[in-house]
Each structure stands twice: as C-alpha cells, then as structure tokens.
KEKOLPA-6114 format. One record per residue (C-alpha): residue in one letter; residue number from 0; x, y, z. Coordinates in nm, 4 decimals. Example, Ala and Ser with C-alpha at 12.3 -4.5 7.8 and 13.67 -1.06 7.14 Angstrom:
2
 res   n       c1       c2       c3
   A   0   1.2300  -0.4500   0.7800
   S   1   1.3670  -0.1060   0.7140
//
This chain:
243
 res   n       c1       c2       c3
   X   0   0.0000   0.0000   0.0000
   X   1   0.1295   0.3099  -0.0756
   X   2   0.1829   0.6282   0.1466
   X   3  -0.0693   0.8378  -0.0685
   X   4  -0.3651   0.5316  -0.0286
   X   5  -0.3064   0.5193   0.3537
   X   6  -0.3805   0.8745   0.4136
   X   7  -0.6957   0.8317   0.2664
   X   8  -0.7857   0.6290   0.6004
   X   9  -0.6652   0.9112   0.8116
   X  10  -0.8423   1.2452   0.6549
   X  11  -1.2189   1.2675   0.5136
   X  12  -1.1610   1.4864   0.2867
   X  13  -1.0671   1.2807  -0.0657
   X  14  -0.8447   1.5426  -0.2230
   X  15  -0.6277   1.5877   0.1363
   X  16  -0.6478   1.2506   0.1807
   X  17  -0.4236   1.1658  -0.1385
   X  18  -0.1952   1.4201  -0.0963
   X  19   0.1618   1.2823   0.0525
   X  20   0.2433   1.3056   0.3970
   X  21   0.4939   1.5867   0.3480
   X  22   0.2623   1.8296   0.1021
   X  23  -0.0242   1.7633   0.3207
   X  24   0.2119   1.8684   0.6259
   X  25   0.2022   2.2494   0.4676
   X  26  -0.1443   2.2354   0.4697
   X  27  -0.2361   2.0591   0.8407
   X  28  -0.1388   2.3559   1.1064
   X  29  -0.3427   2.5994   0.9528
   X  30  -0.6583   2.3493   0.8270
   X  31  -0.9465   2.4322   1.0985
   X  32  -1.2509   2.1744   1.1405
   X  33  -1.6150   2.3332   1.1836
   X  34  -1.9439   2.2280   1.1249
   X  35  -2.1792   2.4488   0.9305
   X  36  -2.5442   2.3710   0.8525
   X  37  -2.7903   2.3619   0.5671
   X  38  -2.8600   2.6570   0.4006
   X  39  -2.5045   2.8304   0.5056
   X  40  -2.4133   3.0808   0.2317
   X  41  -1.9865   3.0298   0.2187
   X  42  -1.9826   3.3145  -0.0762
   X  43  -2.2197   3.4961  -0.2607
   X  44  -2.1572   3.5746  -0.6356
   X  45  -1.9089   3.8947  -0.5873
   X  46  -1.7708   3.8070  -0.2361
   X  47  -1.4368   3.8115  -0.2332
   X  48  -1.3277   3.4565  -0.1170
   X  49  -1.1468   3.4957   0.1936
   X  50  -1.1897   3.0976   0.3286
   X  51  -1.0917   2.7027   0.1307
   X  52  -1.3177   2.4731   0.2378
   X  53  -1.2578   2.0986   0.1841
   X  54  -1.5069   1.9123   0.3137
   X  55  -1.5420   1.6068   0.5261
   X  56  -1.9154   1.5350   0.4563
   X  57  -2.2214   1.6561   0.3189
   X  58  -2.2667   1.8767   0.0380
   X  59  -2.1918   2.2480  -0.1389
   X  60  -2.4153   2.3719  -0.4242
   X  61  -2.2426   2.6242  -0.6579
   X  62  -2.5100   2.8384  -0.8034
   X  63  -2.5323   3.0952  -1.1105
   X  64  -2.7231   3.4547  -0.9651
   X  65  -2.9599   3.6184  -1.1894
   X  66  -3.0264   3.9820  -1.1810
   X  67  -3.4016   3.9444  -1.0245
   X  68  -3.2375   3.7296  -0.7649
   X  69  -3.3415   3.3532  -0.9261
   X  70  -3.0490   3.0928  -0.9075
   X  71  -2.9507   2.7548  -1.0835
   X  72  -2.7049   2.5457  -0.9810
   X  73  -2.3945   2.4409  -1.1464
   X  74  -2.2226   2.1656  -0.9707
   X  75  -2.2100   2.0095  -0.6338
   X  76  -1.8932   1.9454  -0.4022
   X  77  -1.8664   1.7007  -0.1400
   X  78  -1.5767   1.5025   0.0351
   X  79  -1.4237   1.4431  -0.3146
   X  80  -1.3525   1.8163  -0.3815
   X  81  -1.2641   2.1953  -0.2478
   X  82  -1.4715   2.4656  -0.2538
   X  83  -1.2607   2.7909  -0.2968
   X  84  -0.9308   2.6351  -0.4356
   X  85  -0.8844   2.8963  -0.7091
   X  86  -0.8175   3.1405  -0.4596
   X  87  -0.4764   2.9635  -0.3884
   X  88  -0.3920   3.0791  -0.7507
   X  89  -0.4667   3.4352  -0.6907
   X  90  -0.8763   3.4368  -0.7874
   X  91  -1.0488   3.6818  -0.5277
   X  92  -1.3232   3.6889  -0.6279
   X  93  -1.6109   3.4037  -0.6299
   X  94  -1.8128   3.3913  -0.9775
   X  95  -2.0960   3.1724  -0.8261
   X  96  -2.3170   3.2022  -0.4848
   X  97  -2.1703   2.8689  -0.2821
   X  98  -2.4178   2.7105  -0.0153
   X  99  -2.4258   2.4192   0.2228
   X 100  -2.7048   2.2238   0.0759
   X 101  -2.6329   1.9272   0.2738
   X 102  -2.5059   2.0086   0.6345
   X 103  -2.1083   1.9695   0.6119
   X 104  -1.8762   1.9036   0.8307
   X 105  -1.5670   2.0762   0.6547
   X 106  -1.1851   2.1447   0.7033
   X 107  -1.0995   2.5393   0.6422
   X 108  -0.7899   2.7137   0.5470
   X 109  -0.7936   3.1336   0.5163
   X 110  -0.6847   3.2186   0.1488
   X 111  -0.4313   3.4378   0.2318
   X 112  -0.2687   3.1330   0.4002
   X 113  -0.3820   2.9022   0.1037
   X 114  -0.2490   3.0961  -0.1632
   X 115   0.1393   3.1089   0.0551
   X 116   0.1257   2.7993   0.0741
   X 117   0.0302   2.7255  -0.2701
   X 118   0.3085   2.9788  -0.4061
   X 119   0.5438   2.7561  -0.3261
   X 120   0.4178   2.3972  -0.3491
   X 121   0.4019   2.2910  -0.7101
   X 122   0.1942   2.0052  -0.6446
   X 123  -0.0521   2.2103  -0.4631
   X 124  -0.1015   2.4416  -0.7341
   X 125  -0.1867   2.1632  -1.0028
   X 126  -0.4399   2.0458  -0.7942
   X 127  -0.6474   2.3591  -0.7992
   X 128  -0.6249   2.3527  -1.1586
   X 129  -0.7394   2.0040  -1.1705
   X 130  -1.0058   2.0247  -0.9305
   X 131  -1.1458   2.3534  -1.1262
   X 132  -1.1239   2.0831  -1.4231
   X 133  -1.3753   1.9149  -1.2390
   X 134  -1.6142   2.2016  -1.1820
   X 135  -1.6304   2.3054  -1.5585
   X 136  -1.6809   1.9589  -1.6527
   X 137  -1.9927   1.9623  -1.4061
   X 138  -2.1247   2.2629  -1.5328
   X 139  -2.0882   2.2081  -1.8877
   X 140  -2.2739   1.8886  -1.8244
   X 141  -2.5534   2.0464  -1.5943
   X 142  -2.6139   2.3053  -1.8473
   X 143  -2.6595   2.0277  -2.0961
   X 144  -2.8699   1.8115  -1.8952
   X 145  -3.1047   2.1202  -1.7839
   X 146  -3.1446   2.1804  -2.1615
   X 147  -3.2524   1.8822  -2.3139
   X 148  -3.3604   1.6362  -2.0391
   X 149  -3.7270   1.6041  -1.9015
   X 150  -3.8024   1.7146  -1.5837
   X 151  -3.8321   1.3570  -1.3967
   X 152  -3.5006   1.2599  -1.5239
   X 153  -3.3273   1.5302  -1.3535
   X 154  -3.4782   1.5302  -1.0630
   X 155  -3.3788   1.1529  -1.0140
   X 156  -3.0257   1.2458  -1.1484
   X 157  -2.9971   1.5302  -0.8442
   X 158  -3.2129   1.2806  -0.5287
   X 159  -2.9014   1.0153  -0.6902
   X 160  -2.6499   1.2591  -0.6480
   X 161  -2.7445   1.4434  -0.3366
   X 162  -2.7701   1.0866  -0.1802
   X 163  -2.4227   0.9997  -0.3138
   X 164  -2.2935   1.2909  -0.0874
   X 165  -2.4327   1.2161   0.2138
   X 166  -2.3922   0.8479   0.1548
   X 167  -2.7489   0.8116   0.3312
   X 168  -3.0931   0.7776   0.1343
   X 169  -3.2246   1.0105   0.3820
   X 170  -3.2068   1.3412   0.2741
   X 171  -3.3427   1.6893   0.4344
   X 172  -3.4724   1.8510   0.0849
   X 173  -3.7857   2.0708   0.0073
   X 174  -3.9995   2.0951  -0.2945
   X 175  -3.8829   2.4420  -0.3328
   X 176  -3.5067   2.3828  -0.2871
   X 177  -3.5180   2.1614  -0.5403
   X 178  -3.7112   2.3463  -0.7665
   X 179  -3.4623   2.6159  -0.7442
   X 180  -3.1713   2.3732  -0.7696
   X 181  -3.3171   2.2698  -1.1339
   X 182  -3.4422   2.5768  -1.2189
   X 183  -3.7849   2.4624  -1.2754
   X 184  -4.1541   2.5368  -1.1258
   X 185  -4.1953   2.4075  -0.7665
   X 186  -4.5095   2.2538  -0.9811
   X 187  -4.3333   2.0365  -1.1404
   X 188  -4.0834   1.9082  -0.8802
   X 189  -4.4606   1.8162  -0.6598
   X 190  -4.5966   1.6409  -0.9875
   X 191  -4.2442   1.4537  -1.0365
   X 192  -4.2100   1.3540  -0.6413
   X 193  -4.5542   1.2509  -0.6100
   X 194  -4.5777   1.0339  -0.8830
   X 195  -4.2402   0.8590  -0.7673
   X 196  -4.3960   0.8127  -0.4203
   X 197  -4.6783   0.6546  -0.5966
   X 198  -4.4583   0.3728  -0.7644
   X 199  -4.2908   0.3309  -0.4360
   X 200  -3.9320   0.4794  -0.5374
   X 201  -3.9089   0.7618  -0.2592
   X 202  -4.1463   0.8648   0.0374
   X 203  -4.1535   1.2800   0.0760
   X 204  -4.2926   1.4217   0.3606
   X 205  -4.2301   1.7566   0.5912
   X 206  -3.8962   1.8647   0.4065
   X 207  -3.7214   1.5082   0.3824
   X 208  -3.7016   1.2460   0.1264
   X 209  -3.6133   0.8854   0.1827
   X 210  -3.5128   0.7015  -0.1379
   X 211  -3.6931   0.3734  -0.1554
   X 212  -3.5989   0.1821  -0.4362
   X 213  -3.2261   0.3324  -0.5601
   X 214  -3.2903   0.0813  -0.8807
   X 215  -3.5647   0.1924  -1.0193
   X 216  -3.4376   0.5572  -0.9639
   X 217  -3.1037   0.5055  -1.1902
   X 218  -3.3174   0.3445  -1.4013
   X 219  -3.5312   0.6532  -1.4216
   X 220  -3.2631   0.9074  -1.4636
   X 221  -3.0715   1.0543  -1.7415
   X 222  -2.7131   0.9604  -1.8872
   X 223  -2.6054   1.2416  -1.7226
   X 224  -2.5854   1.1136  -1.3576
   X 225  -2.3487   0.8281  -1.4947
   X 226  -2.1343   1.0647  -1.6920
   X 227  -2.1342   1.3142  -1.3943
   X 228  -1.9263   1.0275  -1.2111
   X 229  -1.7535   0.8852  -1.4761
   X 230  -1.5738   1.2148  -1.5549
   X 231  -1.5369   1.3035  -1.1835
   X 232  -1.3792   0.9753  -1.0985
   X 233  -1.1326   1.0722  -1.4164
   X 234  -1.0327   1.4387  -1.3499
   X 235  -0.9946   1.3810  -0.9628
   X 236  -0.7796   1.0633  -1.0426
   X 237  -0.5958   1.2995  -1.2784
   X 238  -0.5908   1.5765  -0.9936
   X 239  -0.4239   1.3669  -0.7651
   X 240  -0.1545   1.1732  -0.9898
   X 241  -0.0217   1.5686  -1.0354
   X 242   0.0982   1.5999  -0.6859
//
C-alpha cells in the first residue's frame, strides 16, 4: 500500500487525503474543522473569497445569480472536492453564490494562508487547476442536462447525487429547494415527487425524502448522472496523480 492510499484512512476529505504526507504537512497547522449547517451561504456571487473549504461530509451547491435574484445550480462538491481552491492561484473573487445544501462538516484554510502555501508547493497548485477541471466539466454537463432532459429525469439524477454525498438515502430537501436547484416550477418538482412516491421509489414528507428503491431511480434518470461520475472519478484521479 502506498503512502498516498493510507492517508486516505486518516483524513475525510478525498483530495487531502491523497496528498503525501509531506505536502499535506504544509497544509495541516493551519486546516481548521467546523461544522456548518444547511442553508449556510460560504460566498455569494461577488464576495471576495477569503476561506478554502474541503469538506469532510455533506454537500456544497455552486449556483449561477440572476439579476431578479433567481439561481440555478452548477455543480455540487462534497468530500471528493474543495470549494474555494482557485483562490490559492490568486482568484479573489467568487463567480458563483456557494451554499451548504447538505449540512457539512468541513476542514478550512484562510486564502491568504492558502495561496502562501500554494506559491510555493508545485503540487498544490496543479491540484487547484485540476479540481477547477472538475467544476467546468460539471457545469458544462448540468447546463446540458437542464437543456434537453425532461423534468423527472433530472430530478432523479440530483435525489441520486445528493444521496451519493451524504452516503445516506435520507435526505433533508424541500420541494422548493429543489425546484430552485433545477431551475424549474416548484409545480413540477410536486408532480415529479408525487408520482415517484406513488410507484414506491421515494417517500416525501415535511422537508425530507427517503429514497426507496435506488434501482428503479437510476433506471429513471438521465445519462447524465453516470457521466457526472464517470468524468469526476477521471479528473480527480488525474488531480491527484499531479501531486
């Protein structure tokens, strides 16, 4: 077993967990643990980002802003990723609105400190720009999957994906969160749940769902949930064989 694999048993967080023991040393006195719960806004769209988050559980949703205040999201982050790294390359300013969608429990690192560190670690600095591979990959195909997908499909491809961060099939979700989060009418996410509670796939009740029958829900969605994961496995295995 090699040093990189056994870390992975010692930290949560994916990325920090396959970093060697020596790059990850420049990173572990100033890496803070905190807990932050559901609807936490990290940055809005604007904010300069002052704080790295790489977290241990749970999920972030990275959402696009319109002017009259309506959101869609983008991509999701959870124990695999970072939420912030481009700031270790000198970015200052966040692009998206980032919010705990799935209460985290996360590892933070101040930017300032990040980007120090970063100046002078090779290895850390390919990872951000590896990781940000990631994102754009997730976007591109969430933008493609909002535009030419039905409705059910991508509201089984988000309950599989929101479930695949929390590893649990229990998740604390609202009609109108996720009508926002797929930028559709909270409608339509009610006529899409109810008819999947009516075949017995999930039960929804009082702001949580409870996936039933996982099956029959990948059977449901779109290609997109497999090519979210297929790609993601591929970039972050590419992320971390550049440190």
């Amino acid at each position: 077993m090699t040093e990189s694999h056994s870390l992975h048993h010692v930290h949560p967080n994916h990325l920090l967990a396959g970093l060697p023991a020596d790059i990850l040393a420049l990173l572990t006195p100033h890496l803070t643990t905190h807990a932050l719960k559901q609807g936490h806004v990290l940055y809005e769209a604007g904010d300069e980002v002052e704080l790295v988050y790489f977290p241990h559980s749970g999920m972030v949703s990275l959402l696009s802003v319109m002017q009259n205040g309506k959101a869609i999201e983008n991509a999701t982050i959870g124990r695999e990723g970072v939420v912030g790294a481009m700031a270790g390359l000198g970015l200052y300013t966040s692009m998206v609105r980032a919010v705990v969608q799935l209460p985290i429990v996360t590892s933070r690192i101040s930017s300032a400190r990040f980007r120090q560190v970063t100046a002078h670690c090779r290895a850390i600095e390919n990872l951000c720009i590896r990781y940000n591979e990631v994102l754009l990959t997730q976007a591109r195909l969430t933008a493609a999957c909002n535009g030419l997908h039905p409705v059910e499909a991508r509201f089984c491809r988000w309950l599989l994906q929101s479930a695949d961060r929390a590893e649990s099939n229990t998740l604390p979700l609202t009609q109108e969160l996720l009508s926002e989060m797929l930028g559709v009418r909270r409608t339509s996410v009610t006529d899409v749940a109810g008819r999947l509670q009516r075949e017995g796939l999930i039960v929804f009740s009082r702001g949580v769902i409870q996936i039933l029958d996982r099956p029959a829900l990948e059977a449901m969605t779109c290609e997109c949930y497999r090519a979210l994961i297929d790609q993601s496995a591929m970039l972050g295995t590419r992320a971390l064989s550049s440190v």
